[in-house]
CHARMM-style PDB file with segment names, atoms N, HN, CA, C and O in Angstrom:
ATOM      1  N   UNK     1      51.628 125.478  19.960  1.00  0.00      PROA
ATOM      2  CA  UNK     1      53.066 125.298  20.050  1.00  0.00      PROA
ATOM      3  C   UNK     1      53.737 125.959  18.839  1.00  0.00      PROA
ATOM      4  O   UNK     1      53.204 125.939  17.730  1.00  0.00      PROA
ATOM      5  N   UNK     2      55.141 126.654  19.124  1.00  0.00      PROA
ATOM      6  HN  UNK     2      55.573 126.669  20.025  1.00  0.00      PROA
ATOM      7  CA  UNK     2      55.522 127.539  17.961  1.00  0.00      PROA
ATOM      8  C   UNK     2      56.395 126.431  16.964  1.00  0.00      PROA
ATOM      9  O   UNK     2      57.363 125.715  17.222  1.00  0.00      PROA
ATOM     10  N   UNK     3      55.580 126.632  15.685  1.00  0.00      PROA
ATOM     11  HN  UNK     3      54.794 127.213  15.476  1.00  0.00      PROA
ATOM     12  CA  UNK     3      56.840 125.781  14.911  1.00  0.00      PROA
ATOM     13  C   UNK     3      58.410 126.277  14.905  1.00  0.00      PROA
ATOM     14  O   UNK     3      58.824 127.400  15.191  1.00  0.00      PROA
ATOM     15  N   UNK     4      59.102 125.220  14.533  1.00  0.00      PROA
ATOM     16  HN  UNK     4      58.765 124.307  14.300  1.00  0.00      PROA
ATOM     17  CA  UNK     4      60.256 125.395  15.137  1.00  0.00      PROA
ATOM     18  C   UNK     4      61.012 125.753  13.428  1.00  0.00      PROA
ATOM     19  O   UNK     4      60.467 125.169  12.492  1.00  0.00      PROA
ATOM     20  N   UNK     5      61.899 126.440  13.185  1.00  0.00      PROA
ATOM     21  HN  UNK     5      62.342 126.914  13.946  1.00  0.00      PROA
ATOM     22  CA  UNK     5      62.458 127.005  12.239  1.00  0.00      PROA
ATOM     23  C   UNK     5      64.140 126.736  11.961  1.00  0.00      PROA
ATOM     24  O   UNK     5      64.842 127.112  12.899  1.00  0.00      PROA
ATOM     25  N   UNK     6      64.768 126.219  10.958  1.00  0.00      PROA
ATOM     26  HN  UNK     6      64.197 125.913  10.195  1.00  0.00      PROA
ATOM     27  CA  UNK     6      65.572 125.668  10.620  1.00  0.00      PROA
ATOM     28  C   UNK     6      66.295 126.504   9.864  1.00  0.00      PROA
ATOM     29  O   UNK     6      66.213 126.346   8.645  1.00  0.00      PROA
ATOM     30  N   UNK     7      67.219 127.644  10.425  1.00  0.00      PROA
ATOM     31  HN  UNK     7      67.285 127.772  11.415  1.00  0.00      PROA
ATOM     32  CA  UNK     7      68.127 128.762   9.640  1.00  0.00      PROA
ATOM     33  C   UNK     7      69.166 128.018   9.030  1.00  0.00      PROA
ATOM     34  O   UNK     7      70.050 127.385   9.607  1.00  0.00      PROA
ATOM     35  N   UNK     8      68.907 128.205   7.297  1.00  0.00      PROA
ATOM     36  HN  UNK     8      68.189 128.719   6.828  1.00  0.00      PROA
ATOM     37  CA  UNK     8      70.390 127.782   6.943  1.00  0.00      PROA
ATOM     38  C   UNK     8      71.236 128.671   6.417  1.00  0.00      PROA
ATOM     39  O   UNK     8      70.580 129.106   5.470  1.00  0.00      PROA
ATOM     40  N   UNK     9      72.356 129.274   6.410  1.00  0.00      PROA
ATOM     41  HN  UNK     9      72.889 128.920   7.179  1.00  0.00      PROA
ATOM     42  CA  UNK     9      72.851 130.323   5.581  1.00  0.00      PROA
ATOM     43  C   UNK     9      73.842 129.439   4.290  1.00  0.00      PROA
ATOM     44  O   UNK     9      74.639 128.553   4.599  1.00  0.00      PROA
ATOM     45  N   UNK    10      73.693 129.715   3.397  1.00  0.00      PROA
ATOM     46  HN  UNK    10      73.046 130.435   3.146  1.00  0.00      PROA
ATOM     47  CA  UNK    10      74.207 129.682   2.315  1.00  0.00      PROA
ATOM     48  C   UNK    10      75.738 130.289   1.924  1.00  0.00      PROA
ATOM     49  O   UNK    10      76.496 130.017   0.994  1.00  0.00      PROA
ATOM     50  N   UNK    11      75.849 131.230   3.048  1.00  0.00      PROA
ATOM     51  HN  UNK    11      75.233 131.452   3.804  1.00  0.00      PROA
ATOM     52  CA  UNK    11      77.289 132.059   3.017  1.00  0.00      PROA
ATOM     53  C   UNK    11      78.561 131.111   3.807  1.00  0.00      PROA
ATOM     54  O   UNK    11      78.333 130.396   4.783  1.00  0.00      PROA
ATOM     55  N   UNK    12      79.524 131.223   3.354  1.00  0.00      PROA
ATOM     56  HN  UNK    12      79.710 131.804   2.561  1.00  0.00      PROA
ATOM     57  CA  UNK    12      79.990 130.754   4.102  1.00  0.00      PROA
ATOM     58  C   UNK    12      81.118 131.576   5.155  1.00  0.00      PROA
ATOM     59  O   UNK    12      80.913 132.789   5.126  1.00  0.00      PROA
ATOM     60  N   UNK    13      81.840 131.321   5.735  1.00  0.00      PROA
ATOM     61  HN  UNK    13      82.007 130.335   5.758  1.00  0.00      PROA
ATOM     62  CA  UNK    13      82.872 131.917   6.601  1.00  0.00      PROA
ATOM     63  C   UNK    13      84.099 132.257   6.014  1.00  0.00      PROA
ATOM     64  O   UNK    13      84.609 131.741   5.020  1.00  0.00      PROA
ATOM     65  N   UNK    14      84.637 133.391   6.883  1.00  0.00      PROA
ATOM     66  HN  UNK    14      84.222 133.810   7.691  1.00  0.00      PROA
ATOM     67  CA  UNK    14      85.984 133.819   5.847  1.00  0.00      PROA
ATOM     68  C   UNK    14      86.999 132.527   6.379  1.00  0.00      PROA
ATOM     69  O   UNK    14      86.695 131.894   7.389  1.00  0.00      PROA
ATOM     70  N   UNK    15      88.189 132.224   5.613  1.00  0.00      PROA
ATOM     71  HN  UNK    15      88.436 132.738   4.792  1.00  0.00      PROA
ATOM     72  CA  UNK    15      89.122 131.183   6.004  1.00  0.00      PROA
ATOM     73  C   UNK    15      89.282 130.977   6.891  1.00  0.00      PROA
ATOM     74  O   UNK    15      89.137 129.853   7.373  1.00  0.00      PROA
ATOM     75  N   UNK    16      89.762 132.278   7.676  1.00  0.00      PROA
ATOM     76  HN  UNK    16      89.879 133.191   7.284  1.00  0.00      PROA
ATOM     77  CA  UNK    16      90.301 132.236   9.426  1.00  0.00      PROA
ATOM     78  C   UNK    16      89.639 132.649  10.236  1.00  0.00      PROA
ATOM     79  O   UNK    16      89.963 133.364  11.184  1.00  0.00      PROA
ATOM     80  N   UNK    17      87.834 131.926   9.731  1.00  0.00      PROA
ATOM     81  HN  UNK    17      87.571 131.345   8.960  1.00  0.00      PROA
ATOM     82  CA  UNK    17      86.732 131.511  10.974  1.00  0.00      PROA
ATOM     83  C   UNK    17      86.885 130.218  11.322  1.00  0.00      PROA
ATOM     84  O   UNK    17      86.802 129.295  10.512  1.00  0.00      PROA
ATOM     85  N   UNK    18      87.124 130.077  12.579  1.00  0.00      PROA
ATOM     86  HN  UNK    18      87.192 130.827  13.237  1.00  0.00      PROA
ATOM     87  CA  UNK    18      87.535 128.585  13.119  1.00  0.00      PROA
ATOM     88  C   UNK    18      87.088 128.478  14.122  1.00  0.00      PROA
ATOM     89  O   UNK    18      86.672 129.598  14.415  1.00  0.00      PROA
ATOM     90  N   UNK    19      86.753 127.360  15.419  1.00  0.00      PROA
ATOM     91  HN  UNK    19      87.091 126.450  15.180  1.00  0.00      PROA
ATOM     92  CA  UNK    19      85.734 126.839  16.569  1.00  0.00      PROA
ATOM     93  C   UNK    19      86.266 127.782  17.589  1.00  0.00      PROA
ATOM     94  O   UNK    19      85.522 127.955  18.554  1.00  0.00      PROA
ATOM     95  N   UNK    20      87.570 128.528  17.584  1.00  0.00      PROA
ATOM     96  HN  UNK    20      88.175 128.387  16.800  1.00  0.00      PROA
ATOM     97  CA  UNK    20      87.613 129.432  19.120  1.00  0.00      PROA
ATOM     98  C   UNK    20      86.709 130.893  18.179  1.00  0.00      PROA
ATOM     99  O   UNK    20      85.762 131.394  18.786  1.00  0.00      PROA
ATOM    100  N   UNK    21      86.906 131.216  17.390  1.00  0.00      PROA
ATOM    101  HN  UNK    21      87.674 130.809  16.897  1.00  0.00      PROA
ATOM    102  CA  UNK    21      86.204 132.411  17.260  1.00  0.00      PROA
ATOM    103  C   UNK    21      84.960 132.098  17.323  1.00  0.00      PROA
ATOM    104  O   UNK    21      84.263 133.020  17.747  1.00  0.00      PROA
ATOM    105  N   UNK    22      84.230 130.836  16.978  1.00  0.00      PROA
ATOM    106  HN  UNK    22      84.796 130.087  16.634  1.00  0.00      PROA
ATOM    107  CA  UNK    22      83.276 131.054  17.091  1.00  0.00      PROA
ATOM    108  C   UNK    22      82.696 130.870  18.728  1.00  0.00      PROA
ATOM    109  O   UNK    22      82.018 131.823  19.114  1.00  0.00      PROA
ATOM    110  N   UNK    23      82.846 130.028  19.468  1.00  0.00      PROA
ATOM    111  HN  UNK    23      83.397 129.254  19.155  1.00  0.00      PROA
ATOM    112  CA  UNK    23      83.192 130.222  20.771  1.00  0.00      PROA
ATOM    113  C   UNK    23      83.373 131.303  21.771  1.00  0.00      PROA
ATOM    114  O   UNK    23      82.669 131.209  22.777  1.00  0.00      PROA
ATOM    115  N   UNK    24      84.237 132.380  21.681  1.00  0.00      PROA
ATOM    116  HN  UNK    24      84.808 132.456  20.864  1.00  0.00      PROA
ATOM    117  CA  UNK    24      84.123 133.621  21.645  1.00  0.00      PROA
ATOM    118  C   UNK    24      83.167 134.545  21.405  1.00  0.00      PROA
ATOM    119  O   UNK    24      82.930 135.418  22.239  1.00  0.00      PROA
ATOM    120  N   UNK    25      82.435 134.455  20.114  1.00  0.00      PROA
ATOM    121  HN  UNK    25      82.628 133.746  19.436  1.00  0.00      PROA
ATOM    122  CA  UNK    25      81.117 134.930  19.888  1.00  0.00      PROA
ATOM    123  C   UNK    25      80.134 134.393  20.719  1.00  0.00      PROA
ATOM    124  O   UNK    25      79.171 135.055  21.106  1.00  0.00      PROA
ATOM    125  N   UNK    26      80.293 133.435  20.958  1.00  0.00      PROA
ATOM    126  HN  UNK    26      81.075 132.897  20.643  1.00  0.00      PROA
ATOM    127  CA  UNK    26      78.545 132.625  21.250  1.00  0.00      PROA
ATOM    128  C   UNK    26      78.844 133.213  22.687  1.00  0.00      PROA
ATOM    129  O   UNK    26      77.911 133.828  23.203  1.00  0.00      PROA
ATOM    130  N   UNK    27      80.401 133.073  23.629  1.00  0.00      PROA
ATOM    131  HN  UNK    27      81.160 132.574  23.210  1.00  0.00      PROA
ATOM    132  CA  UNK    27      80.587 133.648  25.122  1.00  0.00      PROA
ATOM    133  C   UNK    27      80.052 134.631  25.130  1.00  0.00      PROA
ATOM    134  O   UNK    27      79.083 134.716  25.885  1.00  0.00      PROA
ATOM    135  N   UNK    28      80.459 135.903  24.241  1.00  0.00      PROA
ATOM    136  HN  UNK    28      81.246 135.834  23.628  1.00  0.00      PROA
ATOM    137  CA  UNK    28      80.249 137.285  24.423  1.00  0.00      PROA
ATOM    138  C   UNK    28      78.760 137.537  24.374  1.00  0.00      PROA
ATOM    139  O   UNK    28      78.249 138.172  25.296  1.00  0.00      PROA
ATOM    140  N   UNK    29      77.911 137.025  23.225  1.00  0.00      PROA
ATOM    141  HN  UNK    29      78.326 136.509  22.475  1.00  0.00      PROA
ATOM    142  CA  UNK    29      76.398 137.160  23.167  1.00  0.00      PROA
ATOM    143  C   UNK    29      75.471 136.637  24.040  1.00  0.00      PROA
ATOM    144  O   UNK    29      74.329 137.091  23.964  1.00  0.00      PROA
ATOM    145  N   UNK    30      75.762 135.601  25.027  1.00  0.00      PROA
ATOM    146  HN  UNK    30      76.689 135.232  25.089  1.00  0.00      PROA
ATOM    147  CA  UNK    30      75.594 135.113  26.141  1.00  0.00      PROA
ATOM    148  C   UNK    30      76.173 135.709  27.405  1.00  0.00      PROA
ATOM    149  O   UNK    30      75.798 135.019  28.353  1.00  0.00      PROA
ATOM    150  N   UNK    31      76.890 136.653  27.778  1.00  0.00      PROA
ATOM    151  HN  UNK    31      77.195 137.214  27.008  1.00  0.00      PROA
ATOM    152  CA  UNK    31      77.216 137.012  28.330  1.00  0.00      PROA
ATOM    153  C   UNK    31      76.433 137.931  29.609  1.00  0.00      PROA
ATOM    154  O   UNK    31      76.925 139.059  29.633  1.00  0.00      PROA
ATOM    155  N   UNK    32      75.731 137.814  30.298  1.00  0.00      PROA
ATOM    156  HN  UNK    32      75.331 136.898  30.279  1.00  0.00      PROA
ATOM    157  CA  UNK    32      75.170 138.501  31.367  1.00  0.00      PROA
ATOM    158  C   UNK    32      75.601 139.965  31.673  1.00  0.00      PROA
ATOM    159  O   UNK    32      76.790 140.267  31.567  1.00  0.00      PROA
ATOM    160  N   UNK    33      74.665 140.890  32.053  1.00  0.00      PROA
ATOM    161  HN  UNK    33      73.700 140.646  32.140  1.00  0.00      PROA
ATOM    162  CA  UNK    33      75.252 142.227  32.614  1.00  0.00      PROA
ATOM    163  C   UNK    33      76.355 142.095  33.133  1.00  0.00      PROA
ATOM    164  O   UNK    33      77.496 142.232  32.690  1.00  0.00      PROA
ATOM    165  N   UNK    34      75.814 141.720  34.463  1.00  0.00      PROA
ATOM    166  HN  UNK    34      74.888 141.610  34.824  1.00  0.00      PROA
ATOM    167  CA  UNK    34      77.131 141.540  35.299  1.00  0.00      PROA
ATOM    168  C   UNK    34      78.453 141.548  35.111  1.00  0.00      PROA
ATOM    169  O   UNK    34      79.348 142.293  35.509  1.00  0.00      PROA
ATOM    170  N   UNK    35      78.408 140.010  34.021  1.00  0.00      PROA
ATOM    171  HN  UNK    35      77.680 139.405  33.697  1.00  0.00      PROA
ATOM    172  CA  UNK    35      79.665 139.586  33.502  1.00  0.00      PROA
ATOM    173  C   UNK    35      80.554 140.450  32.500  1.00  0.00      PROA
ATOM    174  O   UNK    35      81.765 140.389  32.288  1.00  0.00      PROA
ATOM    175  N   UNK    36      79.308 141.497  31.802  1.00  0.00      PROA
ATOM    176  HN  UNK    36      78.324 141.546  31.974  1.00  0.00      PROA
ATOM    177  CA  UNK    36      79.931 142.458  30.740  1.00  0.00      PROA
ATOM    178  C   UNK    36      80.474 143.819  31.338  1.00  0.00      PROA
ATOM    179  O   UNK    36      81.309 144.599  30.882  1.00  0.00      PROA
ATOM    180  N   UNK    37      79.790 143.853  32.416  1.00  0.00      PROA
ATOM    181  HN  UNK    37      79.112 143.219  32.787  1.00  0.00      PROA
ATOM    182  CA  UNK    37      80.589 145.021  33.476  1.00  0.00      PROA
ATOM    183  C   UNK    37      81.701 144.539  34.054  1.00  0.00      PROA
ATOM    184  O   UNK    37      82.699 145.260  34.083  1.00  0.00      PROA
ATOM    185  N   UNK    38      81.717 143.839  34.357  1.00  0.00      PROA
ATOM    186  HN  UNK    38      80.907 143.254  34.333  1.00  0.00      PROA
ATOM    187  CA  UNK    38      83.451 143.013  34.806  1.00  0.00      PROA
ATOM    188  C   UNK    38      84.427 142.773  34.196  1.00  0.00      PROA
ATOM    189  O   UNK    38      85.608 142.638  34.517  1.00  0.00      PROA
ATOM    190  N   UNK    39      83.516 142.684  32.631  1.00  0.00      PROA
ATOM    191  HN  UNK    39      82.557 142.794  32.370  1.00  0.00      PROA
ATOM    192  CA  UNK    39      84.446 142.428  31.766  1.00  0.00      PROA
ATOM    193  C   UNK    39      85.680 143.810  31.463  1.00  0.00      PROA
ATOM    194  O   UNK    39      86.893 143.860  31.263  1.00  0.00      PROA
ATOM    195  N   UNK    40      84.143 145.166  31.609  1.00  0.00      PROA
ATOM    196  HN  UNK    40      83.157 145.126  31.771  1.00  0.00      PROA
ATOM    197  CA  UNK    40      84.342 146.647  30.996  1.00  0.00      PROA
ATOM    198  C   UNK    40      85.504 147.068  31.848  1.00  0.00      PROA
ATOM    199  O   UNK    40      86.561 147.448  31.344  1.00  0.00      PROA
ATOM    200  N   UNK    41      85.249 146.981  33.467  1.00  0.00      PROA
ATOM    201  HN  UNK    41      84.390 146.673  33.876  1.00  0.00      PROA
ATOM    202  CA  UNK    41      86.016 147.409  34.567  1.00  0.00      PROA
ATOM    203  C   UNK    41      87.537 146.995  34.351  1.00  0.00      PROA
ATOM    204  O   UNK    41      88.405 147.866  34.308  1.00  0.00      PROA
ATOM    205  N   UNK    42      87.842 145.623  34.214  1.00  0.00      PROA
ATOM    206  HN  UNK    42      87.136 144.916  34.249  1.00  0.00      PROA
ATOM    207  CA  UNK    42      88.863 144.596  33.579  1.00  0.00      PROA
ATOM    208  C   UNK    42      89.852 145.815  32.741  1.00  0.00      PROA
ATOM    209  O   UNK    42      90.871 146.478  32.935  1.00  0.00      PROA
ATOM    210  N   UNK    43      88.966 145.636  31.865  1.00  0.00      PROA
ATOM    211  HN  UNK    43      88.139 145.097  31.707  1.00  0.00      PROA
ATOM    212  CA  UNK    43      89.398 146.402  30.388  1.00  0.00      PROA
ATOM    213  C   UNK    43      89.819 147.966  31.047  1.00  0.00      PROA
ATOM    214  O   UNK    43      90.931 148.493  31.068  1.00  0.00      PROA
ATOM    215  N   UNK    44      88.893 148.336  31.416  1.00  0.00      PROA
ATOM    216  HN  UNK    44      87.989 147.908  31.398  1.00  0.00      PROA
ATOM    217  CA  UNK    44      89.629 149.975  32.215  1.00  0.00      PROA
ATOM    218  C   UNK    44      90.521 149.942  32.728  1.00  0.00      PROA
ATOM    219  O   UNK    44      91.460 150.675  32.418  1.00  0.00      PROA
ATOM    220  N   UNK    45      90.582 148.996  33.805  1.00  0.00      PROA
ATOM    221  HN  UNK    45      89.819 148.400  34.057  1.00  0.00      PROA
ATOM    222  CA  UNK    45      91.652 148.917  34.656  1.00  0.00      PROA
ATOM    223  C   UNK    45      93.359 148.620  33.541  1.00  0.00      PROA
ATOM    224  O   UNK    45      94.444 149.154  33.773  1.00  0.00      PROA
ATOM    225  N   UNK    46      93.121 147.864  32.661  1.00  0.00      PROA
ATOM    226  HN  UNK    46      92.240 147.430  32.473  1.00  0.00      PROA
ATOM    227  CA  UNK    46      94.366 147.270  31.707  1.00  0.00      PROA
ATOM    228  C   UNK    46      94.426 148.610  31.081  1.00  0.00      PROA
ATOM    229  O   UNK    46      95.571 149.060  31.049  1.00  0.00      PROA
ATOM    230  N   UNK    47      93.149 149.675  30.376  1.00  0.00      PROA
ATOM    231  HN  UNK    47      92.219 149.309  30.402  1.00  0.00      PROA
ATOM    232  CA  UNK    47      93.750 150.782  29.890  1.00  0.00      PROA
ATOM    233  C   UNK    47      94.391 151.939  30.784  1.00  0.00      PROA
ATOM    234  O   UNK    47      95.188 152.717  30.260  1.00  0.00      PROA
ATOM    235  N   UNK    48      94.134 152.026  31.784  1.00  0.00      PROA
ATOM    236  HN  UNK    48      93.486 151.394  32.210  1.00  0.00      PROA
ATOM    237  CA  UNK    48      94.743 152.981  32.595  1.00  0.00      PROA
ATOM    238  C   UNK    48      96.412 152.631  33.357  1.00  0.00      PROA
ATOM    239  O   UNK    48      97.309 153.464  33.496  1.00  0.00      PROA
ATOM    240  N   UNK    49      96.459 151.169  33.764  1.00  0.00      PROA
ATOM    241  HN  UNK    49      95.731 150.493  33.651  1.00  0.00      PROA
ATOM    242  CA  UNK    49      97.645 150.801  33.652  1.00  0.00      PROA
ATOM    243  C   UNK    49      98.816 150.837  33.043  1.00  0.00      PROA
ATOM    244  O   UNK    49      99.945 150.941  33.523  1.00  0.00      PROA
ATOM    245  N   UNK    50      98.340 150.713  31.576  1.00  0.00      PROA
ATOM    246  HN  UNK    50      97.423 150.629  31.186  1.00  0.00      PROA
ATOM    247  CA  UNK    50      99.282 150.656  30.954  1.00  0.00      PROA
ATOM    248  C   UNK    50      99.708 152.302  29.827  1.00  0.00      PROA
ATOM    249  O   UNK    50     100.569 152.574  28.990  1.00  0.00      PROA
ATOM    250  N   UNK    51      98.623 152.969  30.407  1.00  0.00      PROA
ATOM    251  HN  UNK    51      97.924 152.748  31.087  1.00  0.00      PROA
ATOM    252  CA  UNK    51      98.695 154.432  29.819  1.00  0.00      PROA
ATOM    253  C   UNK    51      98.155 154.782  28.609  1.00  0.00      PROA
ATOM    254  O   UNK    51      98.510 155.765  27.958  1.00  0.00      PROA
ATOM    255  N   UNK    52      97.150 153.856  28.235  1.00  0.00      PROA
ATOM    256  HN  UNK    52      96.862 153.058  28.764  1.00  0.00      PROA
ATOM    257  CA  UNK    52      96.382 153.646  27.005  1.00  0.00      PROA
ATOM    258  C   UNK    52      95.262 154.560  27.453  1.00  0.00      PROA
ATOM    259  O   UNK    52      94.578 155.008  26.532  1.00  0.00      PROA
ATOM    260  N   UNK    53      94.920 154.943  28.738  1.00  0.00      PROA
ATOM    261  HN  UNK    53      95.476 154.579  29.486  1.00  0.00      PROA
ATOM    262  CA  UNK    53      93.765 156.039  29.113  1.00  0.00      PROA
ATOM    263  C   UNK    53      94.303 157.048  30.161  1.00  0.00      PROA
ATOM    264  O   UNK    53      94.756 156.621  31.223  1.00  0.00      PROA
ATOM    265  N   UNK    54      94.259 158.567  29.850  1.00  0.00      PROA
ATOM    266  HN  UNK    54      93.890 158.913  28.987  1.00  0.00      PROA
ATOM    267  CA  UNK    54      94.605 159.133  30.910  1.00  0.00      PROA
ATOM    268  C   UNK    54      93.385 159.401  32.093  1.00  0.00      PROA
ATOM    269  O   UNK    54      92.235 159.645  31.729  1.00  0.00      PROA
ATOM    270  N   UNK    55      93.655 159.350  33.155  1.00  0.00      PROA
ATOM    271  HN  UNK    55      94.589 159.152  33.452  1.00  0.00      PROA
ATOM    272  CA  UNK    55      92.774 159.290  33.826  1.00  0.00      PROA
ATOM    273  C   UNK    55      92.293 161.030  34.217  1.00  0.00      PROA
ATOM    274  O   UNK    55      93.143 161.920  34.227  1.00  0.00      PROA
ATOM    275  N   UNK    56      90.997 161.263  34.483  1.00  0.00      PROA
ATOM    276  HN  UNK    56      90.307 160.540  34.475  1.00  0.00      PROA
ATOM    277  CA  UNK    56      90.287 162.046  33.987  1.00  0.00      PROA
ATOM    278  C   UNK    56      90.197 163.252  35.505  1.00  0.00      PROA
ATOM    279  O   UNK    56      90.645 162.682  36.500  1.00  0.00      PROA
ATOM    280  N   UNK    57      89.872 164.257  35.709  1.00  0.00      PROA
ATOM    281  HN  UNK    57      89.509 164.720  34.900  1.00  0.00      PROA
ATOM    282  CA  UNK    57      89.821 164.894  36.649  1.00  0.00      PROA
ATOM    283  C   UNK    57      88.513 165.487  37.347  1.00  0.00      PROA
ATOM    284  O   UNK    57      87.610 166.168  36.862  1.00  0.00      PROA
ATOM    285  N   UNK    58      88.634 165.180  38.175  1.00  0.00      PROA
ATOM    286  HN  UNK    58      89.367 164.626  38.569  1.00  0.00      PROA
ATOM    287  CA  UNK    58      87.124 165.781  38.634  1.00  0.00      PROA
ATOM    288  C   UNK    58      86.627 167.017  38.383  1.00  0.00      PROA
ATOM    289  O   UNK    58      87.250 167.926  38.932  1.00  0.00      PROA
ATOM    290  N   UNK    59      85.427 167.416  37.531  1.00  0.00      PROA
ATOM    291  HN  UNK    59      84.921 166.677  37.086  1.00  0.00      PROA
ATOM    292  CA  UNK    59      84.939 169.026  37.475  1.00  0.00      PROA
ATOM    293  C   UNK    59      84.195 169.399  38.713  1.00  0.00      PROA
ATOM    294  O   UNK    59      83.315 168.762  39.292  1.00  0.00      PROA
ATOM    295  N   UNK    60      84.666 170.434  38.976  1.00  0.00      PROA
ATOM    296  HN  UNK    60      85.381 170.951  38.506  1.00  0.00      PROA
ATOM    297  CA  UNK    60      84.268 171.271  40.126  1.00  0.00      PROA
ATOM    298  C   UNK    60      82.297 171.493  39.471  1.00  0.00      PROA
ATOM    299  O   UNK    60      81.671 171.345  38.422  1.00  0.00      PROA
ATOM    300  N   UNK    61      81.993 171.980  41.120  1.00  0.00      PROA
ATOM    301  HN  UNK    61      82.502 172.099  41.973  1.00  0.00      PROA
ATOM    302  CA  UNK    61      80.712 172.354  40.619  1.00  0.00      PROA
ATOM    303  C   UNK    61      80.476 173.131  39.427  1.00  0.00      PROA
ATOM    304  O   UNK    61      79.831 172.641  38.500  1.00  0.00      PROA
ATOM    305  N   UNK    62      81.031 174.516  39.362  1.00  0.00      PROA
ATOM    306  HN  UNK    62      81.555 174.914  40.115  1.00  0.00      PROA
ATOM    307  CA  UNK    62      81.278 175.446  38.663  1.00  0.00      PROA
ATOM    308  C   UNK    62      81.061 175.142  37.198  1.00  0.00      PROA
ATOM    309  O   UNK    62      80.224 175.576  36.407  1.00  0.00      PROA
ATOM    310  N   UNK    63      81.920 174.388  37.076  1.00  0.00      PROA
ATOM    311  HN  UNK    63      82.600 174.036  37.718  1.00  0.00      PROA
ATOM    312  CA  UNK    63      82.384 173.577  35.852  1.00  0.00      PROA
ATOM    313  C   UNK    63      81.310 173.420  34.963  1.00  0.00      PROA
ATOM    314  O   UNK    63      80.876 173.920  33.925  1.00  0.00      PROA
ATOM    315  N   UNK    64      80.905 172.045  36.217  1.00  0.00      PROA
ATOM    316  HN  UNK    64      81.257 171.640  37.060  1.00  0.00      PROA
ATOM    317  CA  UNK    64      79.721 170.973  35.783  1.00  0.00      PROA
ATOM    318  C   UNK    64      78.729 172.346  35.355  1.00  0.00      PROA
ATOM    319  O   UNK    64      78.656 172.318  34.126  1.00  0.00      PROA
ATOM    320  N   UNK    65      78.064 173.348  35.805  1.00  0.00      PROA
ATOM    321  HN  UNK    65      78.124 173.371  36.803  1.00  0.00      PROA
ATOM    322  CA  UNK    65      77.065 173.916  36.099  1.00  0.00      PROA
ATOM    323  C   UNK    65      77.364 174.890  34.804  1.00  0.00      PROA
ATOM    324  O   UNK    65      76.502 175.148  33.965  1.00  0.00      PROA
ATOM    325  N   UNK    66      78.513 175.316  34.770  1.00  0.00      PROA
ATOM    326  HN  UNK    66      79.214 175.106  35.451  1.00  0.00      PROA
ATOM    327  CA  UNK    66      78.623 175.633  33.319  1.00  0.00      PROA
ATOM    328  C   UNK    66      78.679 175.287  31.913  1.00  0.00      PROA
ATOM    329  O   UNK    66      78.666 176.027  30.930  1.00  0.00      PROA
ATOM    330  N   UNK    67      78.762 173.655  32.026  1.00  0.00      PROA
ATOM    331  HN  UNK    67      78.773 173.054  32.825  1.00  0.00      PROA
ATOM    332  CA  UNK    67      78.514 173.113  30.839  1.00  0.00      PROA
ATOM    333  C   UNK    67      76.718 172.514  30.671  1.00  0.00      PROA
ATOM    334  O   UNK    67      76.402 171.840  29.691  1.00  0.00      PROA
ATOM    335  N   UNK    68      75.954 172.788  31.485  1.00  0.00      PROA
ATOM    336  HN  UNK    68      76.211 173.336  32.282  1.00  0.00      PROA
ATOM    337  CA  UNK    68      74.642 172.611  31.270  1.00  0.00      PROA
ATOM    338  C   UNK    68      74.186 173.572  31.320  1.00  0.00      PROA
ATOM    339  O   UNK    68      72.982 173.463  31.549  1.00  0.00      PROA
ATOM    340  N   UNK    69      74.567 174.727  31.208  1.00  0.00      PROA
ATOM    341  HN  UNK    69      75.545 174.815  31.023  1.00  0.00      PROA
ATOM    342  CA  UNK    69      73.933 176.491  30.475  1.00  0.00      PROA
ATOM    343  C   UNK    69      74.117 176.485  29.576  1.00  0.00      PROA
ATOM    344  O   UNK    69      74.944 177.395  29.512  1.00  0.00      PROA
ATOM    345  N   UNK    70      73.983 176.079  28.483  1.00  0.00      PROA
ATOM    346  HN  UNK    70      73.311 175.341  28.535  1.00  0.00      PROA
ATOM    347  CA  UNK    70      73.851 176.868  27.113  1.00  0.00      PROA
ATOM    348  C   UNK    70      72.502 178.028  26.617  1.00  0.00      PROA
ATOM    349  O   UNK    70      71.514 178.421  27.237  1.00  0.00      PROA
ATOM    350  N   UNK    71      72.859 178.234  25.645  1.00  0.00      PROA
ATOM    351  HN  UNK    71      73.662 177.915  25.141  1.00  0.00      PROA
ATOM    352  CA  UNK    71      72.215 178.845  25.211  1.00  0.00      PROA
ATOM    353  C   UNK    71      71.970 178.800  23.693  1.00  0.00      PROA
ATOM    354  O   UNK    71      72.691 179.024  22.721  1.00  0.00      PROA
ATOM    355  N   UNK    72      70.538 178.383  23.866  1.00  0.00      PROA
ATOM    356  HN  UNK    72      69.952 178.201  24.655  1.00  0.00      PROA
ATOM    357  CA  UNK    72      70.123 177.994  22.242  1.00  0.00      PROA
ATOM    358  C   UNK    72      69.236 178.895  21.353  1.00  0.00      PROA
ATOM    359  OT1 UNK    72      68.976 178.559  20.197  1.00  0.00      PROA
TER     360      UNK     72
END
């Protein structure tokens, strides 16, 4: 059986660490794929709405096919 280990930190928190931030953290690090892609999509959707992202244009074949020729 693995002994069990007792982290203490000695540091403490800046002033305006308080129970929703920490809450917040523990959500986000717990957070499932899924839930972090929903979260991402969310977030796209609010940046493109509001004009915080321009939305992007499709490259033609051409394009695409010319930016994976280089030459090294």
């Amino acid at each position: 059986m693995a002994e069990e280990r007792k982290v203490v930190s000695r540091e403490t928190q800046a002033k305006h660490w308080d129970a929703s931030d920490q809450s917040l953290l523990s959500a986000t690090l717990m957070a499932t794929p899924t839930q972090r892609i929903a979260w991402l999509e969310e977030t796209l959707q609010l940046a493109y709405a509001s004009g915080a992202l321009k939305p992007r244009r499709i490259l033609t074949q051409e394009e695409w096919d010319a930016m994976g020729s280089s030459s090294l």
